[in-house]
LOKOL-633709 format. One line per field, with one value per residue: y, x, z of N, C-alpha, C in turn; residue number from 1. Coordinates in pm, 1 decimal. Atoms other than C-alpha are relative to their C-alpha. Example, Ala and Ser with C-alpha at 12.3 -4.5 7.8 and 13.67 -1.06 7.14 Angstrom:
BEGIN
n.yy: (-119.0	-119.0)
n.xx: (89.0	-82.0)
n.zz: (0.0	-6.0)
ca.yy: (-450.0	-106.0)
ca.xx: (1230.0	1367.0)
ca.zz: (780.0	714.0)
c.yy: (120.0	109.0)
c.xx: (90.0	-77.0)
c.zz: (0.0	73.0)
keba: (1	2)
This chain:
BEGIN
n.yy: (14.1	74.4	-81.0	-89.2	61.9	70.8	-136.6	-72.3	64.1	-28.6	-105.9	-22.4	38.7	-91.5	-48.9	16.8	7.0	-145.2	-87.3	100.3	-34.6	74.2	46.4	77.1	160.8	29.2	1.4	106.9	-102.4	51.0	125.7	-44.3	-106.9	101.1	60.2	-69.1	35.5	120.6	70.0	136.6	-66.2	59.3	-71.5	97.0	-51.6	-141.8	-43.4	29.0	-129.0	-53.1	33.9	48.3	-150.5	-42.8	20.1	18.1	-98.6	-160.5	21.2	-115.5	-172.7	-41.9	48.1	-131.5	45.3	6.2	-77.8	-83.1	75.1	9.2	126.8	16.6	73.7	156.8	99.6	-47.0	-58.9	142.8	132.0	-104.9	5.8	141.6	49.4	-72.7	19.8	108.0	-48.7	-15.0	117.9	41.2	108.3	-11.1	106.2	-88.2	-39.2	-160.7	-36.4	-21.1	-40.1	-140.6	-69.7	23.2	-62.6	-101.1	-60.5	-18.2	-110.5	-63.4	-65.8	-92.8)
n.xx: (-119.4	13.8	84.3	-94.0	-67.9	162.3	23.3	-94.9	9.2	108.8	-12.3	-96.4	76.9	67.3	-28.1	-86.9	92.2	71.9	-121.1	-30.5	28.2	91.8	-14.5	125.4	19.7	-29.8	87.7	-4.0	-90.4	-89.1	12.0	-84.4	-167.5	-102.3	-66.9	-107.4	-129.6	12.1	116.5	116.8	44.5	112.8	45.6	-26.6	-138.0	-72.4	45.0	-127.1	-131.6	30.1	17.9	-121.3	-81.0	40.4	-12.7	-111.6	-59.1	48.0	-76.9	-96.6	-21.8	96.4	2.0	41.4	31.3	-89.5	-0.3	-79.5	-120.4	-65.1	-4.0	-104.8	29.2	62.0	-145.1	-139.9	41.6	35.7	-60.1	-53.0	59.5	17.1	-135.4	38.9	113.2	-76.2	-79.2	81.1	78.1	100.0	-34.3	96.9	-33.5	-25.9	122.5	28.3	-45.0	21.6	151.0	-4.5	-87.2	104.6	70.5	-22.7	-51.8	120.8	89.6	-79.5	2.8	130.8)
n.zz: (81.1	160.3	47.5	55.3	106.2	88.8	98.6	88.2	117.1	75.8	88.4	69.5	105.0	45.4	36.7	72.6	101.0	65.5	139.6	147.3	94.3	64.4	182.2	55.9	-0.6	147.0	89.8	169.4	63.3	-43.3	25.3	180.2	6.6	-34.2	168.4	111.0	-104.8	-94.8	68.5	-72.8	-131.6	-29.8	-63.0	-64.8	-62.2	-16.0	-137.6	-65.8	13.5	-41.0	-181.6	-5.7	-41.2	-114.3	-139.1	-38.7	-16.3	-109.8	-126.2	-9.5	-13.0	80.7	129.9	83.6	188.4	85.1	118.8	12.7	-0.5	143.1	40.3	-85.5	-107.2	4.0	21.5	-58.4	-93.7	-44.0	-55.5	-75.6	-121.5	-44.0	-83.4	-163.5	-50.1	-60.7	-122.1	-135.3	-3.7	76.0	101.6	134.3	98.0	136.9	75.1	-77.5	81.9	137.3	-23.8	3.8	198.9	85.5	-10.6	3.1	130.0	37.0	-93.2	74.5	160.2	2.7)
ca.yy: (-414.6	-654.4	-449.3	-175.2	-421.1	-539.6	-159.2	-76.6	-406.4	-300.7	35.4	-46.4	-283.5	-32.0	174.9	-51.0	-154.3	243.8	282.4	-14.3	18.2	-36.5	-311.4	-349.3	-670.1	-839.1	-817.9	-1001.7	-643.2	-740.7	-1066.8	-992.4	-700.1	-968.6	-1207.5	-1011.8	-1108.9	-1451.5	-1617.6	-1911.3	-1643.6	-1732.9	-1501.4	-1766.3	-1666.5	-1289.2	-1332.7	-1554.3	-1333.4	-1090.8	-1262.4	-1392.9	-976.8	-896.9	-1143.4	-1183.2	-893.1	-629.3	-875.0	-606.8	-330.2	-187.6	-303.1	-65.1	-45.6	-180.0	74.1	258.5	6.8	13.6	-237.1	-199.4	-299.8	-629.6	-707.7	-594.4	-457.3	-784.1	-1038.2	-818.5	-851.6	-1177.0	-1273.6	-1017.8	-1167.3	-1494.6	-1394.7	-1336.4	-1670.0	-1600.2	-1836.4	-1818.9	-2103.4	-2104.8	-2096.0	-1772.8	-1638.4	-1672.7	-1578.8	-1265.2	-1169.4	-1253.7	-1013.1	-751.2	-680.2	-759.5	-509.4	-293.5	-207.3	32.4)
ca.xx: (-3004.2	-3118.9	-3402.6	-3115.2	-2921.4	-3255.9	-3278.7	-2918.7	-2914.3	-3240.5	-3101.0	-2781.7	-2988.2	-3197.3	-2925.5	-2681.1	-3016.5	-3112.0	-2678.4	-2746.0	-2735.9	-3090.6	-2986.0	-3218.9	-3371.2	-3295.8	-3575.7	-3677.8	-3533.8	-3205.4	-3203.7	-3172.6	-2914.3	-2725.5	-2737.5	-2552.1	-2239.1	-2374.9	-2616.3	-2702.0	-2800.5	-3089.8	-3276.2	-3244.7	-2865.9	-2871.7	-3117.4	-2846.3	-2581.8	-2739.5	-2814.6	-2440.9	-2279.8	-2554.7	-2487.8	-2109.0	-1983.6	-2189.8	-1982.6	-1691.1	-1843.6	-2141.9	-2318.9	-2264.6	-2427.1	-2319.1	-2421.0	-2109.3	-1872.0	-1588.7	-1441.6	-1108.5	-1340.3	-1470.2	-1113.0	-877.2	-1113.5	-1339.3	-1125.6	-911.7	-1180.1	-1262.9	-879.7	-938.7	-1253.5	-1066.8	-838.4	-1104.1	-1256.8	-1508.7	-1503.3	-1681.2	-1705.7	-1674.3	-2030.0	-2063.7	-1812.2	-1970.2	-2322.7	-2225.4	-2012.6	-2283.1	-2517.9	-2293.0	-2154.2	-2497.7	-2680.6	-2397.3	-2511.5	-2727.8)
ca.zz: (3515.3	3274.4	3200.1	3068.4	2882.6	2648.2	2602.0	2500.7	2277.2	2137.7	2000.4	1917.2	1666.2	1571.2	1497.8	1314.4	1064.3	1029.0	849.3	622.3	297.8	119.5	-206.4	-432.2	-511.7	-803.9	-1093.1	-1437.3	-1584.4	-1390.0	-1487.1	-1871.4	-1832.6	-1668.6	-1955.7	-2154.0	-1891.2	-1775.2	-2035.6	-1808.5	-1533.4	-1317.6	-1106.7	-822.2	-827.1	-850.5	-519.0	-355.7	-465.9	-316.1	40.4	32.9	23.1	273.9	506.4	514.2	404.9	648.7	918.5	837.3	699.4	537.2	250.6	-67.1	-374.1	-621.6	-892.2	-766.8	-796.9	-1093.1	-1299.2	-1032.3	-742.3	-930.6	-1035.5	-754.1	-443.7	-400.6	-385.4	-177.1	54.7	30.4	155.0	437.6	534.8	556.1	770.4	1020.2	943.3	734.4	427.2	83.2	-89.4	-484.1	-549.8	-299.3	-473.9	-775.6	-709.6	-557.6	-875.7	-1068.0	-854.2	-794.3	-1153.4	-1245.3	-1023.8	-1160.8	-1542.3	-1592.0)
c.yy: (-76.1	62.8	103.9	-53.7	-37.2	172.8	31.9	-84.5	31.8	146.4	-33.2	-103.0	72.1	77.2	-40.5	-37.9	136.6	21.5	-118.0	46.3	-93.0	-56.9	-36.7	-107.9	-19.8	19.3	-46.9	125.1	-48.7	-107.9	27.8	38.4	-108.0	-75.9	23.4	-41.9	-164.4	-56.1	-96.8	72.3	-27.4	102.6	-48.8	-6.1	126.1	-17.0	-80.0	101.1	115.5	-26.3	-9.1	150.1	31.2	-62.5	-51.7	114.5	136.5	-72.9	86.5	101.4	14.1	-39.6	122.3	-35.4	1.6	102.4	128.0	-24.5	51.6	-130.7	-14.9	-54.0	-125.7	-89.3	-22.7	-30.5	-136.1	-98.3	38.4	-38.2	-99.6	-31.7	21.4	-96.5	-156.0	-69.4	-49.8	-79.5	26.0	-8.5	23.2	-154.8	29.7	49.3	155.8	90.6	69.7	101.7	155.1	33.0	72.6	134.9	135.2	81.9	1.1	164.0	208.0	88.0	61.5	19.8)
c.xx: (-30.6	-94.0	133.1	94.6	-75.6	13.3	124.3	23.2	-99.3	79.2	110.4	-45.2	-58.6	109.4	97.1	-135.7	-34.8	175.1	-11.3	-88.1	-135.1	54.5	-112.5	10.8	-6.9	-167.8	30.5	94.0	176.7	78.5	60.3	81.9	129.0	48.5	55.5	128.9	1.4	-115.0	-51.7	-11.8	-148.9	-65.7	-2.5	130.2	25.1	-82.5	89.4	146.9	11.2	4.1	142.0	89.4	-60.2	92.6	153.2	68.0	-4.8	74.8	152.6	-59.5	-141.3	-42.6	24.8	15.2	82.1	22.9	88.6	124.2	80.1	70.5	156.4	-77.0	-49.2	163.9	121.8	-94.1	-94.2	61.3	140.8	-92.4	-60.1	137.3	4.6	-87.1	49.7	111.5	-40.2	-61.6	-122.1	36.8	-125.2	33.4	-29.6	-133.1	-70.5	24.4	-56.1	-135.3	20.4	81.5	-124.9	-129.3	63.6	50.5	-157.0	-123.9	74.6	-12.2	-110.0	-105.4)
c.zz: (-128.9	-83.5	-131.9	-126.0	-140.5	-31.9	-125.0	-149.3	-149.7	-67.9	-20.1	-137.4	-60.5	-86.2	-121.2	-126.9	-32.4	-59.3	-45.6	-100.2	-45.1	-146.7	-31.9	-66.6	-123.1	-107.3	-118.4	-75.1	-1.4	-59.0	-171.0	-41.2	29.9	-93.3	-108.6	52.6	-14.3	-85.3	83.7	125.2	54.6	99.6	141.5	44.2	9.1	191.0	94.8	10.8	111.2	207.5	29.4	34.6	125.0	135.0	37.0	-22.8	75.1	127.5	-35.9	12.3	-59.2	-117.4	-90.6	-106.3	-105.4	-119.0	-10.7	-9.9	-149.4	-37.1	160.3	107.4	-37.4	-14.8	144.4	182.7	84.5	66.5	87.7	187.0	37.1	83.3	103.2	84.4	34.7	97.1	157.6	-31.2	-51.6	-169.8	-93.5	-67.5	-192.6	-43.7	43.3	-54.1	-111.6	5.4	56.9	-96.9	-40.6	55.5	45.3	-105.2	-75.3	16.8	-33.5	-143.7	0.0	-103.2)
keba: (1	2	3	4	5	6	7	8	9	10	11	12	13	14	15	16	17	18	19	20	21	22	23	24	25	26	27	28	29	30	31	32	33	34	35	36	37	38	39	40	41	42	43	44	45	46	47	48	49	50	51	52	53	54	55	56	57	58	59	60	61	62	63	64	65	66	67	68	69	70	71	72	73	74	75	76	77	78	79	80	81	82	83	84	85	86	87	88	89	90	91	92	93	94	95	96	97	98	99	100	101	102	103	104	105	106	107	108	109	110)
């Protein structure tokens, strides 16, 4: 029995890491585009930014790239889902907040 359980855990891991979304990782390219938004941007916060969507927001739902977002999901759809997500007890603080902004409007321009 426990044997069986170690299996089913094992693939239902498997399977929820084979539907996540691959984001890509911030870069010096990145970084610049950004400063056009965010002059005191740091590469140090788009890769926080980044960890911060991963790892609180795939506790709802899927990560998804940002490079399909519009300006309605940075204004409206986000913080939409931040409130949600608070609901269910998970909490951003402002700098979380920020840092994912910062790397998802970032990650955003093409």
């Amino acid at each position: 029995m426990k044997t069986k359980n170690v299996i089913v855990t094992m693939a239902a891991s498997l399977f929820l890491l084979a539907c996540s979304a691959a984001l890509d990782i911030p870069t010096e390219t990145n970084l610049e585009k950004g400063k056009a938004i965010y002059p005191d941007l740091t590469l140090a916060q788009l890769q926080e930014g980044k960890k911060v969507y991963e790892e609180k927001c795939t506790l709802c739902h899927k990560a998804k790239n940002p490079k399909h977002f519009t300006e309605k999901t940075f204004s409206q759809t986000i913080p939409a889902m931040i409130n949600k997500a608070s609901k269910k007890g998970i909490t951003f603080t402002e700098n979380e907040k920020e840092v994912m902004m910062r790397y998802l409007k970032t990650m955003n321009i093409e």
